[in-house]
C-alpha positions in Angstrom: -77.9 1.9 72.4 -79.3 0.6 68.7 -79.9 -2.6 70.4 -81.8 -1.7 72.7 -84.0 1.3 71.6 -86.9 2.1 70.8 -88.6 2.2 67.4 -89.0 5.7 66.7 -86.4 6.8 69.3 -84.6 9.0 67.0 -87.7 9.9 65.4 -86.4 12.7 62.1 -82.6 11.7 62.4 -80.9 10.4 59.3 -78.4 7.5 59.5 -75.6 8.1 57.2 -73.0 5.6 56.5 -69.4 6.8 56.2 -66.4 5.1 54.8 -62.8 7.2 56.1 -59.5 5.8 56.9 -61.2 4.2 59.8 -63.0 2.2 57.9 -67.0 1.9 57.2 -68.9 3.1 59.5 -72.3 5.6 60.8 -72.7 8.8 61.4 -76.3 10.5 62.6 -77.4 13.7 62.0 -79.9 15.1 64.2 -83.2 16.2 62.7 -84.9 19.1 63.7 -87.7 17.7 65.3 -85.7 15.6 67.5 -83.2 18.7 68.5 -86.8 21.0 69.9 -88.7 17.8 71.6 -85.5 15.8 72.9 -82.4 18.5 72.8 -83.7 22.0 73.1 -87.0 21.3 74.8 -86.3 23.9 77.5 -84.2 26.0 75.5 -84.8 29.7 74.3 -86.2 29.0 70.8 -83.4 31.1 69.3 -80.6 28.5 70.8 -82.7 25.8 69.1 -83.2 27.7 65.7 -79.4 27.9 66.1 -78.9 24.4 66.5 -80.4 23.4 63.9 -78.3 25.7 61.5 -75.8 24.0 63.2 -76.5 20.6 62.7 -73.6 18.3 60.9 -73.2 14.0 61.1 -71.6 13.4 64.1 -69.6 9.9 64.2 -71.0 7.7 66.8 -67.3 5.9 67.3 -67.9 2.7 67.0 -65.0 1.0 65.5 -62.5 3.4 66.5 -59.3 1.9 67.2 -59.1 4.6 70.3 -62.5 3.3 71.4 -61.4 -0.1 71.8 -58.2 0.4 73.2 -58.8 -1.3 76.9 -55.6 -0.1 77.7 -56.7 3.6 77.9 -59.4 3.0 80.6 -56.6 2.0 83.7 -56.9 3.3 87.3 -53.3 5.2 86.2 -54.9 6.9 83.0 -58.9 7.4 83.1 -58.9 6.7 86.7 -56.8 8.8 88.0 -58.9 11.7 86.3 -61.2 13.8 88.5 -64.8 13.1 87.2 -67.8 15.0 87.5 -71.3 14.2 86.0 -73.6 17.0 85.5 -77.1 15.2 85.6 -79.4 17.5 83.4 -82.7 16.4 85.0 -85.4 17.4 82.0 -83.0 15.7 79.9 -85.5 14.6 76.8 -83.1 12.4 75.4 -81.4 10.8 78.1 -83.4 9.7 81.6 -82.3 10.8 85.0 -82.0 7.0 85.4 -79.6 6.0 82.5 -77.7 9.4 83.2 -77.0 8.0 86.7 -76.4 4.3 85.1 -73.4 5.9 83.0 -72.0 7.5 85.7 -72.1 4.1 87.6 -69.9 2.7 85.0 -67.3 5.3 86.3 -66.5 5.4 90.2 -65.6 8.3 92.4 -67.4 10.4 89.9 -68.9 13.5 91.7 -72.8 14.4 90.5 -74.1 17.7 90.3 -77.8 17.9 89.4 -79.5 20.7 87.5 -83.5 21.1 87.7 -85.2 22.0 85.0 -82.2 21.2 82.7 -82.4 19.9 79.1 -79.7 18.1 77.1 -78.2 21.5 76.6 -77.8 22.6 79.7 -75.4 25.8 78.4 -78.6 26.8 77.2 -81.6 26.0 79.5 -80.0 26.9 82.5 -76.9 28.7 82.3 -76.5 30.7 85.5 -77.1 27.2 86.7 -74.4 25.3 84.8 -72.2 28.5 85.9 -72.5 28.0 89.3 -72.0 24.5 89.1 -69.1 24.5 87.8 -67.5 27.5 90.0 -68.6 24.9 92.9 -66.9 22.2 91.0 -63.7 24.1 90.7 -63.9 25.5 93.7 -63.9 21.8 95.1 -61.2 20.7 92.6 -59.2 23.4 94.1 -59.4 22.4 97.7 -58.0 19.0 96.8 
């Protein structure tokens, strides 16, 4: 994604490097601005003045051993998985169109959509996330 964003993308995040028993490495921390015009755009403003209390780095995973394990992603581990994508479609941070590219990476994948949705769908649109996942589990049940 670094290599091919755009300048101002993350607009007030901070970049901080880390050094753990992983090694050296990056972790962001998301800056308020960018959590009410990219995250929480369609949130109650409480959720969002609760995310930002909230806010810690978060490790992007980069060189984590786990990460590049190839091994991991078979058709007998990953595959074999049930996926469902929930595309959040007023996503501020993430398109419609790259949501749908990730889940292209990932086949069989089931897609649920919800309107209106931001990147925290919990919070723009619960009743919606509810019912999307009781439809979900109702169809993981019928399997």
């Amino acid at each position: 994604m670094r290599r091919t964003s755009s300048k101002g993308l993350l607009m007030d995040c901070e970049m901080l490097p880390i050094n753990n028993n992983q090694g050296a490495g990056v972790a962001i921390i998301m800056g308020p601005d960018f959590l009410a015009r990219k995250y929480y755009q369609q949130s109650p403003p409480e959720d969002l003045a609760l995310a930002k209390m909230l806010v810690r780095p978060g490790n992007q995973f980069m060189k984590d051993p786990v990460m590049k394990d190839a091994s991991l992603l078979t058709d007998d581990n990953y595959g074999s998985v049930k996926k469902v994508y929930v595309v959040a479609k007023a996503d501020g941070s993430s398109t419609e169109e790259m949501q749908r590219w990730m889940v292209m990476f990932s086949p069989d994948t089931e897609v649920e959509e919800i309107a209106g949705a931001d990147h925290a769908i919990m919070s723009s649109r619960p009743t919606e996330l509810c019912d999307a996942l009781v439809k979900i589990a109702n169809n993981l049940n019928t399997c």
